[in-house]
C-alpha positions in Angstrom: -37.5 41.9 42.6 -36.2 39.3 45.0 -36.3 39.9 48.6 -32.8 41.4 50.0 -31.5 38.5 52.2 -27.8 38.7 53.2 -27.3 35.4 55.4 -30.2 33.5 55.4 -29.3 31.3 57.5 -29.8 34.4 60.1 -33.2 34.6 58.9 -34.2 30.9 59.6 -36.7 31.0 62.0 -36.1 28.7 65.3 -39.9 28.4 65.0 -42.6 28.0 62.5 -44.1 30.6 60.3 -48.2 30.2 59.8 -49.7 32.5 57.2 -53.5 32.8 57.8 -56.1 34.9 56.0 -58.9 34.6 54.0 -58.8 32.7 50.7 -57.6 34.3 48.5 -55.3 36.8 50.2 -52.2 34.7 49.0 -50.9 32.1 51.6 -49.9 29.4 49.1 -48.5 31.3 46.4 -46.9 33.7 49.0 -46.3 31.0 51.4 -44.4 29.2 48.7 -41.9 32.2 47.9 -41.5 32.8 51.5 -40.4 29.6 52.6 -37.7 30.0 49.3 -37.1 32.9 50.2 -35.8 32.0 53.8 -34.7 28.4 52.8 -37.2 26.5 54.5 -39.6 24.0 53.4 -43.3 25.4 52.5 -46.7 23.1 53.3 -49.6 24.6 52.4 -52.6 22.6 55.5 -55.4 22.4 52.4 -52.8 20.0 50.3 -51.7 17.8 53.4 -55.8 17.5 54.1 -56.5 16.4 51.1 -53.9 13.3 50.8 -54.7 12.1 54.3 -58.7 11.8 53.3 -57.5 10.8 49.4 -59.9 13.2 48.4 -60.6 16.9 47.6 -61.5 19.2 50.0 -64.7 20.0 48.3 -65.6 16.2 48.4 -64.7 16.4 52.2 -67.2 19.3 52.5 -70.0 17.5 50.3 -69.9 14.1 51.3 -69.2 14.6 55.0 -69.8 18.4 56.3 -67.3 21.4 56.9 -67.4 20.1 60.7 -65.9 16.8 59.7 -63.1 19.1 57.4 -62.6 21.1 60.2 -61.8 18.1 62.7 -59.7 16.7 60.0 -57.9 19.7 59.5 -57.2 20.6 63.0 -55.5 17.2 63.2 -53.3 17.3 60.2 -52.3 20.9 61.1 -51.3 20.3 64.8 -49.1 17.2 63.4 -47.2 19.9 60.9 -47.1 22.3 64.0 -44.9 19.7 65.9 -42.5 18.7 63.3 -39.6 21.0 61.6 -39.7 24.6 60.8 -41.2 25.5 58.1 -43.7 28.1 56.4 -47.2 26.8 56.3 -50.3 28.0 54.7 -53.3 27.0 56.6 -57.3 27.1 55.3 -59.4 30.1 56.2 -61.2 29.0 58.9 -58.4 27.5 60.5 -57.3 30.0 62.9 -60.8 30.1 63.6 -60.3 27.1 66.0 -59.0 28.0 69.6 -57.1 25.0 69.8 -54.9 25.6 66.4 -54.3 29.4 67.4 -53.0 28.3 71.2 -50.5 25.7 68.9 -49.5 27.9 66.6 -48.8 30.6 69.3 -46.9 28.2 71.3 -44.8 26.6 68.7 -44.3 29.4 65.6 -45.5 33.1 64.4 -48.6 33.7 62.8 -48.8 36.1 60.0 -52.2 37.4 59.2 -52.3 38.3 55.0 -54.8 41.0 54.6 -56.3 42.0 51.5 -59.5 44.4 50.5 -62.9 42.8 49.5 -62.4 44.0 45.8 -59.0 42.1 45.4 -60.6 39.0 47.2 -63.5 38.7 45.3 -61.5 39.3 41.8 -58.7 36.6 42.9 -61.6 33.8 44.2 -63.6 34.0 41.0 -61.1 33.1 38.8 -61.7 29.4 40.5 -64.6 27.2 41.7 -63.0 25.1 43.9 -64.0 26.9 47.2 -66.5 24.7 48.8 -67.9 28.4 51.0 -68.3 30.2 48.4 -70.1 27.6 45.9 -73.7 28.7 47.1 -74.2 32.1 46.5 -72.9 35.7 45.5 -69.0 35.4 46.3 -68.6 39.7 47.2 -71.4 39.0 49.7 -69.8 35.8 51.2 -66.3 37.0 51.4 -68.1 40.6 53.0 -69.6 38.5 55.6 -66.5 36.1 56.1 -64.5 39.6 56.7 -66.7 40.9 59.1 -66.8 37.4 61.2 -63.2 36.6 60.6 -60.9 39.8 60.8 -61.5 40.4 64.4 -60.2 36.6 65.3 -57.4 37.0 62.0 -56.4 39.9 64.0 -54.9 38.2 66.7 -51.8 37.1 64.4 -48.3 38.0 65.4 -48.5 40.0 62.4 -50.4 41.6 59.8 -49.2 42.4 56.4 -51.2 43.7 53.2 -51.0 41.4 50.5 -53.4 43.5 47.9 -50.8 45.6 45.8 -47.9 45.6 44.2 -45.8 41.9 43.0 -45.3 38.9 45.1 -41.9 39.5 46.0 -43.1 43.2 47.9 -44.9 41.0 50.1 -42.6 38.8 50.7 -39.8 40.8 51.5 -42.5 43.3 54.1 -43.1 39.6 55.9 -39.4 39.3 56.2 -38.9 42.7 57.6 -41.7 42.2 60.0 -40.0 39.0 60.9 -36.8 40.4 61.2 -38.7 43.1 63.8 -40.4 40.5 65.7 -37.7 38.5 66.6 -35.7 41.6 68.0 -38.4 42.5 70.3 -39.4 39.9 71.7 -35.3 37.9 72.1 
């Protein structure tokens, strides 16, 4: 079911809309359908990372460290922060960093994508290409991430549940929360 858009060029956002959540939760593939959805473009950070090093992000956190990824990825996402509007998908740990939560505050809304531990742990095994969960049990690493990471993801604009139902439900609850959030705070 597609999401019930009348004029969607009301629904273009004068500012950018930043999914961030755990891995897992959704932000690319949701991210993606959202930005369709609402005729924008969609740039998901972890792809723009890896063509500026010319490498993977896992060879980013092996060869160098996750503090080098995590300078490098500050950088690339405050560049997409000042350019058009758009939907972007950021990293995990990205709105971790003070400095990309005060840009993405400043220059678009953040949408946190929340989903249970169970649907987490089911959606991240079906690849290994998550350098934080490569060393060790992935339900206790994604328990812990949760606990550190929810409190800080929780300072989003929004929050929406990405753990049931198809795609497109998701999609069209962001755009109704969107539609909400622009009316209070015009």
């Amino acid at each position: 079911m597609k999401p019930d858009i009348t004029d969607k060029a009301n629904e273009k956002q004068s500012q950018l809309i930043v999914l961030v959540g755990l891995m897992g939760v959704g932000k690319s593939t949701i991210g993606r359908r959202l930005a369709i959805a609402l005729g924008l473009n969609f740039v998901d950070a972890d792809d723009e990372i890896e063509k500026s090093a010319g490498r993977s992000i896992s060879d980013i956190f092996d060869d160098f460290g996750e503090k080098a990824f995590r300078d490098g990825e500050k950088k690339v996402i405050l560049r997409l922060l000042g350019g058009s509007p758009l939907v972007l998908a950021t990293g995990g740990g990205a709105f971790l960093n003070p400095d990309i939560r005060a840009a993405i505050a400043a220059k678009g809304v953040s949408v946190w994508l929340r989903s249970s531990l169970q649907e987490l742990v089911r959606r991240t095994d079906r690849r290994n290409t998550r350098p934080l969960l490569a060393n060790g049990d992935s339900k206790e690493i994604l328990a812990e991430l949760i606990k550190q990471r929810h409190p800080i993801y929780a300072k989003a604009d929004l929050a929406i549940d990405s753990d049931q139902g198809e795609h497109s439900e998701t999609v069209t609850a962001i755009i109704q929360a969107l539609r909400n959030y622009k009316e209070q705070n015009q």
